[in-house]
MIMAR-739820 format. One record per residue: residue number from 0; residue in one letter; x, y, z of N, C-alpha, C in turn. Coordinates in steps of 0.001 Angstrom, whole numbers, plus 500000, padded with zeros to 6 digits. Layout:
! MIMAR-739820
[NUM 'A' [X Y Z] [X Y Z] [X Y Z]] ...
This chain:
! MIMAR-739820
[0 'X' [393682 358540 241001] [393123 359858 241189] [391630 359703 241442]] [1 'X' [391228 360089 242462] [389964 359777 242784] [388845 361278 242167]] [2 'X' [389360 362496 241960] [388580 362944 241381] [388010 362611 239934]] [3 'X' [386782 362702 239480] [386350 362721 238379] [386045 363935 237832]] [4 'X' [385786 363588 236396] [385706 364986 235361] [385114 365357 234209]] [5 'X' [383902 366181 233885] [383425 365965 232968] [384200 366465 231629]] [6 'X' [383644 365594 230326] [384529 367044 229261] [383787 368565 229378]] [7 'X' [383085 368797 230296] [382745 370095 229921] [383091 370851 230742]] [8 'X' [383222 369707 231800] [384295 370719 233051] [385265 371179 232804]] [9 'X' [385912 370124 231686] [387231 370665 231696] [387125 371583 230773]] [10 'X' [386416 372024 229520] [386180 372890 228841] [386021 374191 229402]] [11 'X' [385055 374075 230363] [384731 375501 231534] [385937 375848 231953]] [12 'X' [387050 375006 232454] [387440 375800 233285] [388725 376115 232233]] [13 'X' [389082 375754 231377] [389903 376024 229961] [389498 377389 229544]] [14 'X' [388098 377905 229880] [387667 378920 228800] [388037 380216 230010]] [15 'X' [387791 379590 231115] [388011 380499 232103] [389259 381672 232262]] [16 'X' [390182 381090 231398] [391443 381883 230762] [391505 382304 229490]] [17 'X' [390386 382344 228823] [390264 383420 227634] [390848 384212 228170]] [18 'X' [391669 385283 227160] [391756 386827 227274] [393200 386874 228464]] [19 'X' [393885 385696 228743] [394856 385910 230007] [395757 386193 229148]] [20 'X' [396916 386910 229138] [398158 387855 228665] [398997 386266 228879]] [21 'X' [400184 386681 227436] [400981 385323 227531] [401691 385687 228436]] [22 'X' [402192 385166 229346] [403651 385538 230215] [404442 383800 230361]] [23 'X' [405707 384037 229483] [407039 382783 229549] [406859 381973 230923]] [24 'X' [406195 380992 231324] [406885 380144 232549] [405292 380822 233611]] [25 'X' [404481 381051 233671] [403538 381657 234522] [402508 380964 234145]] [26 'X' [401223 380641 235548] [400487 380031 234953] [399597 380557 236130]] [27 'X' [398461 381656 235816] [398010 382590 236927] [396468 383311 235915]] [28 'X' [395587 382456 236562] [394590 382642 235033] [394450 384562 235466]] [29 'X' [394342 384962 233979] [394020 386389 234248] [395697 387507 234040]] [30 'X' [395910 386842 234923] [397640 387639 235173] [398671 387296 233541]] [31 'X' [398827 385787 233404] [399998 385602 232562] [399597 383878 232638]] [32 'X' [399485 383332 231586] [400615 381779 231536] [401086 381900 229901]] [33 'X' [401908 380859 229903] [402233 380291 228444] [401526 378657 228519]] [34 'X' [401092 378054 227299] [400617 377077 226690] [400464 376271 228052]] [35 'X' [401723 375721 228597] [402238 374472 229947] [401347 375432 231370]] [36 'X' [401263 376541 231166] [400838 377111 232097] [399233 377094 232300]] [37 'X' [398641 377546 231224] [397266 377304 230865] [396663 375699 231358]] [38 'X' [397303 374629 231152] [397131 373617 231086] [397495 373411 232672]] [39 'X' [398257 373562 233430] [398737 373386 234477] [397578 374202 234928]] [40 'X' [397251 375569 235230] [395933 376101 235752] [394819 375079 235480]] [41 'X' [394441 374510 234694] [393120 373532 234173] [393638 372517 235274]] [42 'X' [394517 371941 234856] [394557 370579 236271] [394735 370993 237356]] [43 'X' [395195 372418 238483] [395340 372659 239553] [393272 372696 239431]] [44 'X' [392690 373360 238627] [390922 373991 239382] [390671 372441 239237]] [45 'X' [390587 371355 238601] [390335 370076 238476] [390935 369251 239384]] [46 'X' [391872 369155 239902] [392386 368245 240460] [393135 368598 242054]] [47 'X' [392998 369866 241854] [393395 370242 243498] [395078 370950 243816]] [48 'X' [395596 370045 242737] [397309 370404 242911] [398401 370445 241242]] [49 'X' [399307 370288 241486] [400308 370305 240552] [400736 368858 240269]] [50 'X' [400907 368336 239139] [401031 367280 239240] [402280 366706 239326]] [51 'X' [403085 367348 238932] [404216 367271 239760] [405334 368465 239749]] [52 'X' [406160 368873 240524] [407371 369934 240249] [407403 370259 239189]] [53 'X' [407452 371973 238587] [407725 371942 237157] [409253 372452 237269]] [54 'X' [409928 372196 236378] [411410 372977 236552] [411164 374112 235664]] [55 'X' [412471 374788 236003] [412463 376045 235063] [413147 375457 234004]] [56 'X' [412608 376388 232469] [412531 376395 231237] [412646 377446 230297]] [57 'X' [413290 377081 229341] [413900 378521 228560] [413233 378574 227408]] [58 'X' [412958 379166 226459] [411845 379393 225656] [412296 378519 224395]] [59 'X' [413378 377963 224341] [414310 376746 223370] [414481 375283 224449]] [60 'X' [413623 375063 225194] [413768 373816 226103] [413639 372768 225000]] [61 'X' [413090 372828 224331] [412552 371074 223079] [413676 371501 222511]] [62 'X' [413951 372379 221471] [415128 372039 220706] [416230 372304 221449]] [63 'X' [417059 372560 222777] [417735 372120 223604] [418309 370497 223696]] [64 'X' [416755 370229 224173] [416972 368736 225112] [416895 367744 223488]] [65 'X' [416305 368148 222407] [415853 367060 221712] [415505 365992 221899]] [66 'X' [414152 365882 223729] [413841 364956 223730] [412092 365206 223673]] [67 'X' [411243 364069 223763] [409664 364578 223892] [409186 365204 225421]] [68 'X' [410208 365626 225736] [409658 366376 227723] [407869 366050 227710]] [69 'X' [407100 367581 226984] [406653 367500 227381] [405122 366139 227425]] [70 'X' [406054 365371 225861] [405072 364667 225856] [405003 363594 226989]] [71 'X' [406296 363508 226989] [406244 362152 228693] [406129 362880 229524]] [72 'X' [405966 363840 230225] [405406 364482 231614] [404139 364021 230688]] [73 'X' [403098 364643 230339] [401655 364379 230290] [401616 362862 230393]] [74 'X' [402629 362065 229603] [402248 360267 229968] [402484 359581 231056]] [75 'X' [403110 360409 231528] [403410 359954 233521] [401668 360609 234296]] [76 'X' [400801 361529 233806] [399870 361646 234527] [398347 361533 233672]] [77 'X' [398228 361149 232180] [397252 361321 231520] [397278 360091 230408]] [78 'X' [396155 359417 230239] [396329 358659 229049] [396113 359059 227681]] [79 'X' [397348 358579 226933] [397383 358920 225326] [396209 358548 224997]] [80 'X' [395956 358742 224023] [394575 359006 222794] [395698 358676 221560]] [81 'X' [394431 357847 220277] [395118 357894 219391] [395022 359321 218504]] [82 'X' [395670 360366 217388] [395556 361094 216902] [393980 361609 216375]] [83 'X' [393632 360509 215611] [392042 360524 214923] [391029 360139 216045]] [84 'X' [391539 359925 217577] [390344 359467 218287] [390154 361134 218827]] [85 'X' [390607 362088 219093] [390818 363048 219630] [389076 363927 220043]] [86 'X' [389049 364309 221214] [387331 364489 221697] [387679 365760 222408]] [87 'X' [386889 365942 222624] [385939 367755 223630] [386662 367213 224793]] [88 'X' [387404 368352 225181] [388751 368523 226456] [389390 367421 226587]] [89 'X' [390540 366874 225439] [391889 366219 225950] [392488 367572 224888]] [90 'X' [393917 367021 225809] [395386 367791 225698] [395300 367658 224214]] [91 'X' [396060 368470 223553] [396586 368521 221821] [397986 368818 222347]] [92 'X' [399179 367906 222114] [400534 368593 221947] [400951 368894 220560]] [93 'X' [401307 369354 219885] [401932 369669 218777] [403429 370136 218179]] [94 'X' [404010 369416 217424] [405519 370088 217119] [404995 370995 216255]] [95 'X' [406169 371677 215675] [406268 372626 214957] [407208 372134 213347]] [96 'X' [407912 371292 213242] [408167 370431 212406] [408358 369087 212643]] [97 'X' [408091 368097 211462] [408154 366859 212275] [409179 366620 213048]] [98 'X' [410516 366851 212700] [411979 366648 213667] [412118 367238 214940]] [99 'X' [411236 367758 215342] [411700 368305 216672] [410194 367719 217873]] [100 'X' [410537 368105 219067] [410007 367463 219832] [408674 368394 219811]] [101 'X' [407403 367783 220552] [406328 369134 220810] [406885 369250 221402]] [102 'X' [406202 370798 221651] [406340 372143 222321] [405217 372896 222346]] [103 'X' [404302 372607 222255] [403112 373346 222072] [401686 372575 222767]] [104 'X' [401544 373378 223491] [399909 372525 224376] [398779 373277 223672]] [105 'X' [397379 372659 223999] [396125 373233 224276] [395428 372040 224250]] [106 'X' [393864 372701 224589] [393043 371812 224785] [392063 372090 224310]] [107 'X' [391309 370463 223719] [390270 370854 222972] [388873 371744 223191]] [108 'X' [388536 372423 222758] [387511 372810 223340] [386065 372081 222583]] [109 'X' [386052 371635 221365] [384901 371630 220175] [385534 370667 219417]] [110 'X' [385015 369954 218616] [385800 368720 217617] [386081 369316 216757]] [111 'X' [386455 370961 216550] [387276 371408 215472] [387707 372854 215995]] [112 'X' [388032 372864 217333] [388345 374114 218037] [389659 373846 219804]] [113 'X' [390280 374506 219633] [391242 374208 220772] [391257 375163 221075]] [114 'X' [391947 375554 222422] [392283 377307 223221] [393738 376857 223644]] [115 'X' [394407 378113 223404] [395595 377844 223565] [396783 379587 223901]] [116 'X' [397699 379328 224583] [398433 380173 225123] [399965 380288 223732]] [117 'X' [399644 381527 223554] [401293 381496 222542] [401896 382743 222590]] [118 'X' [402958 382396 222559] [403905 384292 222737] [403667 385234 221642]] [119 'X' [402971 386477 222298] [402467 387273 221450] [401369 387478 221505]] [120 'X' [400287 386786 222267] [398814 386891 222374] [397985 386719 223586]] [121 'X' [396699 386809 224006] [396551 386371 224914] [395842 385017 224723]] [122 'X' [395708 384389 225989] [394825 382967 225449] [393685 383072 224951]] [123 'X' [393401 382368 223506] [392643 382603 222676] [391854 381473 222044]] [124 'X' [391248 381327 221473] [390944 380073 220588] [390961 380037 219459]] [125 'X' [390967 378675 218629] [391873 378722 217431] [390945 377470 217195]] [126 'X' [390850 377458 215385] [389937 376604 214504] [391149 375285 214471]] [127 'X' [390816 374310 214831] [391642 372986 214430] [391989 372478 212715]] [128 'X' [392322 373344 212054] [392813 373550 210940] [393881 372665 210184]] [129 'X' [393869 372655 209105] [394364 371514 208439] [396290 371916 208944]] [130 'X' [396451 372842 208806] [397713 373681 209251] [398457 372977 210966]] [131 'X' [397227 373327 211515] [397752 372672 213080] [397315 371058 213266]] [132 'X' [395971 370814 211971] [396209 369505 212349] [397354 368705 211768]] [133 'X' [398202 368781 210660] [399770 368236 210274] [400688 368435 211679]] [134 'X' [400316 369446 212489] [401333 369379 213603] [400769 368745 214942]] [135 'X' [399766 368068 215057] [399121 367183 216111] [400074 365758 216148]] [136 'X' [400688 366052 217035] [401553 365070 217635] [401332 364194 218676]] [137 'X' [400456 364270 219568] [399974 363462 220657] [399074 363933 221212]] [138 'X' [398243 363560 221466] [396479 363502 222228] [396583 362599 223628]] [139 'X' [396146 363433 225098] [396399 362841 226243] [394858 363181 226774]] [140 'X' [394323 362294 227174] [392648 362539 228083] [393130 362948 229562]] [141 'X' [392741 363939 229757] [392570 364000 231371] [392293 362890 232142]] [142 'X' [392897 362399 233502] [392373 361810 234067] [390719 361319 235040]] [143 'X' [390270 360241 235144] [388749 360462 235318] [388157 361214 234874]] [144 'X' [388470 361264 233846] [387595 361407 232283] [385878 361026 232122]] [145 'X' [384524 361656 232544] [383393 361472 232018] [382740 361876 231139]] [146 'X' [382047 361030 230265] [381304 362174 229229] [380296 362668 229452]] 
């Protein structure tokens, strides 16, 4: 990938969807995304495109498939981070109990702050809390990553 990226770029353009309405499967800053959507808007203004086909998805896709989807889509285009290395704009995936797969995106915004898309709200930001940090499951850096 020949573009490069600052963390604050990617922060900017993360914040740029404050206040967007959740909508299931949409990713249209302003209009609607959910979590995958938000995140998918951040890499289309960064990177130009989609990174790859998304399929359609039902609001039980992880506990469906019982596999890590979305954590291997992000490892086919982003490098893991270890948990405690975690910095200003990489991915946060998160489960919801340890047994099940993530299902849950955002991105960091602050070393104790993420923004994130969830049903029921609009995209918002949220304190990195002892609560969501037990559910931090994998940390992915954007590609061409600068500080």
């Amino acid at each position: 990938m020949a573009n490069l990226v600052s963390r604050q770029a990617i922060v900017d353009a993360a914040m740029a969807w404050l206040g967007t309405p959740y909508r299931h499967q949409a990713s249209l800053r302003g209009v609607g995304c959910d979590c995958l959507g938000l995140v998918r808007g951040v890499w289309r203004q960064l990177y130009g495109g989609e990174p790859e086909d998304m399929p359609v998805y039902t609001a039980d896709w992880a506990e469906a498939r019982g596999q890590d989807t979305l954590a291997e889509a992000a490892g086919r285009h982003m490098a893991a981070v270890p948990l405690d290395a975690a910095t200003t704009g990489d991915l946060l995936l998160f489960r919801w109990r340890e047994n099940l797969p993530a299902k849950h995106a955002a991105i960091l915004i602050a070393p104790d702050r993420f923004l994130h898309a969830h049903d029921g709200a609009a995209v918002a930001t949220a304190a990195l809390s002892p609560w969501w940090r037990r559910r931090a499951a994998f940390v992915f850096s954007f590609p061409g990553v600068t500080d």
